[in-house]
Structure formats: C-alpha cells, structure tokens
N, C-alpha and C positions, 0 to 999 in steps of 0.2 A: 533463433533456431526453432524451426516446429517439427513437431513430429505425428506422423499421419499414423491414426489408430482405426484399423476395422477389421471387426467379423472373428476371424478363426486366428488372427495374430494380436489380437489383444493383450491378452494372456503373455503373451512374451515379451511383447512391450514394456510390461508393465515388469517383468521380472529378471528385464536387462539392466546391466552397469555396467559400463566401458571402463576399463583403466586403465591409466598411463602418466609416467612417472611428469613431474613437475617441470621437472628441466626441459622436459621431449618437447618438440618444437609441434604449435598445434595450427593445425591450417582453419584459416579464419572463413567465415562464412560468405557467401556472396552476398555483394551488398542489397538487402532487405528491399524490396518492392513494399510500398504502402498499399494496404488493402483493408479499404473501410471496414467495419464490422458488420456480422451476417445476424441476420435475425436468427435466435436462440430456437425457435419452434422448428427450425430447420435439423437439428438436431438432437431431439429431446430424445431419441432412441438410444443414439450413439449413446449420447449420456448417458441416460440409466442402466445402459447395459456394464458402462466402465466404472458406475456407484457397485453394481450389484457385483465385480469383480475383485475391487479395492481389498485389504484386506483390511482390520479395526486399525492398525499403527499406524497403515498407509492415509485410511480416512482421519484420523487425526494429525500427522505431520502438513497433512492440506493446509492444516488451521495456520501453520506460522509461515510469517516473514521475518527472514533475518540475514545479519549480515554476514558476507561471507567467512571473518572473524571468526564469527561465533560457530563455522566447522570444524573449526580448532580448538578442541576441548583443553588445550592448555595454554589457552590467550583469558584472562580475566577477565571480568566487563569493564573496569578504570582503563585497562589497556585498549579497550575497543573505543571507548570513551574520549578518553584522550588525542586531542587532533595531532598530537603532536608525534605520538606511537607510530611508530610503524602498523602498517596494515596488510594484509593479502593481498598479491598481485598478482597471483597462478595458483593453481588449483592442486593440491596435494595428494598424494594420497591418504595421510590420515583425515584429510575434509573429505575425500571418497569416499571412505570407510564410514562417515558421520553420516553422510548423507545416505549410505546406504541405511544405515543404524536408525537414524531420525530424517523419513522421507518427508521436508520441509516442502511447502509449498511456492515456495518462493524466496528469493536471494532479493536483497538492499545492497545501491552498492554505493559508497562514500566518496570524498573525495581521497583520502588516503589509499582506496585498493582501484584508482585509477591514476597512470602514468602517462598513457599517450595511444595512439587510435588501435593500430594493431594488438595490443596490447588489453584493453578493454574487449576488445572481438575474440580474441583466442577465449580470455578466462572464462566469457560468458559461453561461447561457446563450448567451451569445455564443460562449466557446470550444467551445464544441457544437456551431454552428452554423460555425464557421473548420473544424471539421475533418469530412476525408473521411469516417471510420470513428468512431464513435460511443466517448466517452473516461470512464474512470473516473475521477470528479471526488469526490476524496479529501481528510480533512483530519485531523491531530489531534485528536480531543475524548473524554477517557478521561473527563470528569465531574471536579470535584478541582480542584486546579493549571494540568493540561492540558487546559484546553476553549476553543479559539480563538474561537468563540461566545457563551458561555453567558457568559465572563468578560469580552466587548467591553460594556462598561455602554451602546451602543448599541439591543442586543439586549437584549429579554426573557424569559429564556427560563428555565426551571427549571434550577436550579443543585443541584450537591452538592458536598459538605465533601471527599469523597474515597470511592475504592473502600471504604479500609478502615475508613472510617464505614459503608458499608454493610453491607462484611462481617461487623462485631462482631456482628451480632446472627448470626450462619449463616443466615440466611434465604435461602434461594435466588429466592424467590418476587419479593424486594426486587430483588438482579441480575438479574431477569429483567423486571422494571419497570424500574430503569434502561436496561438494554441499548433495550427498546422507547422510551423519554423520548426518549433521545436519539438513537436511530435514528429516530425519529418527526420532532423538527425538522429532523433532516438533509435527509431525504428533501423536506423544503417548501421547503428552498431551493435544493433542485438537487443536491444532494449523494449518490452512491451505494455509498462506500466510506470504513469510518471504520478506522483505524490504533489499535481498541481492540476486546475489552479488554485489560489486562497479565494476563499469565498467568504472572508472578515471582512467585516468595514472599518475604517482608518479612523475613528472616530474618539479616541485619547490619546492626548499626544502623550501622555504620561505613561502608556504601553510597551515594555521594551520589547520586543518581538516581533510585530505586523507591522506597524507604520507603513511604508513606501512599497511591501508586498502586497499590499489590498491593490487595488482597482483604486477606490474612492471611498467617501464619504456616505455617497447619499446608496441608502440600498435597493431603488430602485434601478438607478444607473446599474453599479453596480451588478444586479439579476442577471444585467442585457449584456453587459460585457465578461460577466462567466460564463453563462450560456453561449456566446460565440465562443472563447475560447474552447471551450468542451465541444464544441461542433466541429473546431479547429482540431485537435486532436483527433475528435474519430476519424476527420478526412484521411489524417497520418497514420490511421490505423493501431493507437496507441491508447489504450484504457489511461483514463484521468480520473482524478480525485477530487472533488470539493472537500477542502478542510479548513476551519479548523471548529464544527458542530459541537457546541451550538454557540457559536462566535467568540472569538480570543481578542476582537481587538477594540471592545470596552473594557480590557481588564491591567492591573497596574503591576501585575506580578506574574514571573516566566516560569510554565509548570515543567521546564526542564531544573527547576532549583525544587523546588517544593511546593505544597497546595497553591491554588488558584480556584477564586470565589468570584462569580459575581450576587449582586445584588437585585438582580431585576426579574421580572415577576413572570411569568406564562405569558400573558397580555404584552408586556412590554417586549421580550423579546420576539413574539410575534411581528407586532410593528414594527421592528430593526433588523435585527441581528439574524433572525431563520428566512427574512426575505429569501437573499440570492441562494439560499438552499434550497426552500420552496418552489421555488419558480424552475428551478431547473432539475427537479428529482429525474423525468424522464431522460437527460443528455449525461446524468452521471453515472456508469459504470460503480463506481465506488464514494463512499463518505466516510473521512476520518473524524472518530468521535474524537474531541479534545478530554485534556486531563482536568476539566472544569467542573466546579459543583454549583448547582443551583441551590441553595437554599431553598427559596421564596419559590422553587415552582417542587421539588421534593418533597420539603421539610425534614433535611441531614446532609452532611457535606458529603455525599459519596459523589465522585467526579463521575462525569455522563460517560464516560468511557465505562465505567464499572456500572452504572445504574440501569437496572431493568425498565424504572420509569422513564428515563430520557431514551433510551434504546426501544426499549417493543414497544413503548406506551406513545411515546411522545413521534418520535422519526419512523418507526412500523406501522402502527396502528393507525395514530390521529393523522401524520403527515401521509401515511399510504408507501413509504419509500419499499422498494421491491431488489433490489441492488443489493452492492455486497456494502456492510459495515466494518470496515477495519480501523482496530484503536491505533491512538497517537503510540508511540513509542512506549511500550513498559521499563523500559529503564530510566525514564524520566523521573527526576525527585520527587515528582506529584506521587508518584506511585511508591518506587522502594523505598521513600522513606516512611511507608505503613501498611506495606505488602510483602510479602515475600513473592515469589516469583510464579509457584504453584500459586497461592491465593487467587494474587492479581489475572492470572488466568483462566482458570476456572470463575472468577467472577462476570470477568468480561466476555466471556461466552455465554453464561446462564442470562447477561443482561440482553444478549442480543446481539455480540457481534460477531462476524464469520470469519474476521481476519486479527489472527493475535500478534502485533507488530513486535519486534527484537526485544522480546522477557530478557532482562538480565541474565538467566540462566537459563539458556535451552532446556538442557538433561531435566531440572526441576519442573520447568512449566510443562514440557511435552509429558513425561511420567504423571506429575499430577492427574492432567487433562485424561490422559489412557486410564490410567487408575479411577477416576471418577465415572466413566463410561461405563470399565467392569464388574463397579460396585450398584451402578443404577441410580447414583449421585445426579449423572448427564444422563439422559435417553438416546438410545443409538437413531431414535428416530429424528432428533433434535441435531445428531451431528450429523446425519443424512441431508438433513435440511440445507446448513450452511454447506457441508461439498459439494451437494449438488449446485448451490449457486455457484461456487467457487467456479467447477469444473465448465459451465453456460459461459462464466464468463471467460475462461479459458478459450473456446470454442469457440464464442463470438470475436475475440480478438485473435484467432487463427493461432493462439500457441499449441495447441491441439487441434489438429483436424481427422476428421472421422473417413474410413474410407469409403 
C-alpha cells in the first residue's frame, strides 16, 4: 500500500491513524503492479519538505524495524522468539495505539504472523493504514530454506532448492530471474522490502548458518550473481538487501546464539569476503551489518554492527557505500547477551547505521535513542541524516509518493 504525499496535505498525512477493531473484515489491496525504482533527485524537495515536518519521535521511530509482535507491548521477546509461539495475524488495537505511541518505520514479518494470501494483504494492509507515515513492510525470503512464503504450503508460489542451486551453473541471467520471481510475489502482497540476497561466500563447511544460501564459493562469481539478483528485484520494484557485512560465512559460530569472530585481517577480507559487496554497492538499496567482530581489522571485539570503524570508516567512507545501513537483528545473542536494548541501539546508530532491526525491547531502545538526541548525546543533525536516507528510499521504492 502507498500513500501519496503533497503540498498543503502533508500535514495531515502525516497526523492521521485509521482504526478498526481486529475482528472487522479488512479489504485487501489491488494486486500490486511492479514499478521499478525512480531516481531519488526526482524528489529531494518532496523529501525535505516531509524531514522538515517530522516531528523528533516521528524522526526517530523511522530508525526501527520490527516485528509486528513487538506492537504488543504485552508479548515478551522469548515469546516473539520462540517459533513455536503463537504470533500476530491482524492488527489490534493496542498495536494501533503502539504504533501510534512508537511511529516505527517499518514492520518484519515471520513466518508465524503469516497463515495464507488474503490474510497476509489485509494485516499489511491494515498496518499501512494504523500508521501516520507510510512503513517498509519487510520479510525474509532468500529463495532455499528461508522463504517465509513460498515454504507456507498455504501459498503457491514458485519455490527454489537454494541460491547455491542457482549459482552452480554461474548464470547471472538465472539471479537475475530469481531476484525478479520473488520480488515479483512480494510486491502482490504488499510487501516492499526483502532482507535478500546473501552476499556470503560458502566457503566453511563448518559454518552453520550460510552454506547452500550463498550463491558460491568463489567471490567473484559470486559479485555477478548478486548483482543480477538485485537488478532482479528492482525490476520487481522491491528494495533488496545484501547481508551479511562483512561476511558470515567464514565463520564457525551463529551470532544468533552468542559472539562471533573472525580472524582475518583488512587485506584478507578485502580479497574475499567484501568482494560481492563491493562490486555491487551501486544495485543495493540496503546492507545488513552482521553481529561479527573483526579483531585484526579494529583491534577489540565490538561486532560491525556496533562498530563505528566497520560502519563510517570501513563501508562509508573507504567502500563510498551511500545507501541505507541496517543491523542484523538486535535480539540476536551476539548482542543481549552484552547489551541491553538501549545500549545496543544507541551504539549502532553512533556507528553508522540508519536502520535499527527488532531491539529486544522496543519501549527501551526507542526512549533511549529519543533521550539521547534530547540530551545532545546523538545530534539532531546526525538523525536528519539517516531519515532522510530512509524516507529517498521510501520514495524511490514508491512506498511514499509525492504529489
């Protein structure tokens, strides 16, 4: 669902919330038309005009992604956690009331808070419609293992064995019909942002996480066959992600349990691992920083998702990357188990990135982040920064259009 913003109705836009109870029967959207993304200079008025209207809660709720769960201030994170939990299937009023309360930027959506087609179009649509500012409605589906979609036998929808079934033949032409497949169904049910493709390379087999979601091995291949996927996506009109920066799959431990290190130097990961990120900063929309520490390119274990040096120094500055950065998951054990929810927030935005993915604890990480702005901790000019990326890229993927 988009919503068309201009001129003397901004303002209102911005300070509307629809409500309607859970149960009431919600008319789903017409199925989505793909429309590639518009170059951003096309709209950089619109923008600043909707920066300069934001109010400070509004420009900081931009900053997260989270799951629809977690608009239920009385669901815990173990419970969100837990696959086995039940999860959100319609949109409530006390998630209205949150989302009125914490104007998040964007909704995750699992396989637990999806049951079948109509069903997945109402809720989204519905949280479309609860909120003021137009949200990027995100989910995993790499194709493979991870496709919360394609693998609910609900859905019908064209399925693949894995990236690296595509990769083996190096076809680019193949990732680049993939990335469209499945940016194509996304986009029919409301969907404008996919958390794919991986841009690891498969290269320990002792890794439990990547393996058969890489592409490949070699990370030249590899480049060629993310970059057509991501070219594939924008056909579908669907912002894409290259993750997992700065490469997960040299490593022997899952920073959904707790820390994860590698051992390899500037130099070396140069040569491997930030290849297919390199080579494709132009076609990415977004980069998830992983919950990984470099020693040998730092010197201290702060994972690059927190680190100022892997974020501004390393992927801003030296790489040039101009796009949105958003962290891997803050509920990941890399993280709570030596963050609190504020910390980890507030760090991972001083480091550099513009998108704070599902903090364990909304209420904590959002207050932090506000609190830290109104004390001069963050500079209002520094969260200007990442909104205004945010809201470009909103624009350029048509979730907002200007009138």
């Amino acid at each position: 669902m988009r919503k068309r913003v201009g001129g003397e109705c901004l303002a209102a836009v911005l300070g509307a919330v629809l409500l309607c109870a859970c149960g009431a029967a919600a008319s789903a959207p017409a199925q989505a038309t793909a429309t590639p993304p518009r170059e951003v200079q096309q709209s950089a008025l619109g923008v600043e005009q909707m920066l300069s209207e934001l109010t400070l809660e509004q420009k900081v709720g931009q900053l997260f992604l989270v799951r629809p769960d977690a608009l239920d201030l009385s669901v815990e994170p173990r419970q969100m956690d837990d696959p086995d939990a039940p999860g959100a299937t319609c949109v409530t009023d006390a998630m209205r009331g949150t989302l009125a309360r914490y104007p998040v930027g964007g909704i995750v959506m699992f396989g637990k808070n999806i049951e079948q087609p109509q069903q997945v179009r109402s809720m989204l649509a519905d949280l479309q419609s609860a909120s003021a500012i137009p949200l990027f409605t995100a989910v995993d589906e790499e194709g493979g293992r991870v496709a919360r979609l394609a693998n609910n036998e609900n859905f019908d929808l064209p399925k693949y064995e894995s990236a690296s079934a595509v990769g083996a033949g190096r076809d680019v032409s193949a990732a680049r019909e993939m990335g469209w497949t499945i940016g194509t169904y996304l986009n029919e049910y409301g969907f404008n942002l996919d958390f794919a493709p991986v841009a690891d390379l498969n290269t320990n087999p002792d890794n439990p996480v990547i393996g058969t979601r890489a592409f490949g091995s070699d990370p030249e291949t590899v480049a060629e066959l993310v970059g057509g996927a991501c070219e594939g996506f924008a056909q579908a009109g669907v912002a894409c992600t290259l993750k997992h920066f700065p490469g997960h799959g040299d490593t022997s431990e899952d920073t959904h349990n707790g820390a994860v290190s590698t051992g390899k130097t500037l130099d070396e990961l140069k040569a491997c691992e930030l290849i297919p990120f390199a080579r494709n900063l132009d076609h990415a929309p977004l980069i998830m920083a992983a919950h990984i520490a470099a020693p040998e390119v730092t010197g201290d274990d702060m994972p690059a998702s927190l680190s100022r040096q892997m974020l501004t120094g390393l992927l801003r500055e030296e790489m040039g990357y101009t796009g949105l950065i958003v962290t891997d998951s803050l509920s990941m054990g890399a993280i709570t188990s030596r963050y609190s929810s504020g910390q980890a927030a507030i760090q991972a935005f001083q480091a550099g990135a513009d998108l704070l993915l599902m903090p364990a604890s909304l209420e904590e990480a959002y207050e932090a982040v506000l609190d830290a702005v109104k004390d001069g901790t963050i500079a209002e000019s520094r969260l200007d920064e990442s909104v205004r990326r945010i809201l470009e890229c909103k624009e350029r993927y048509n979730v907002i259009t200007f009138g």
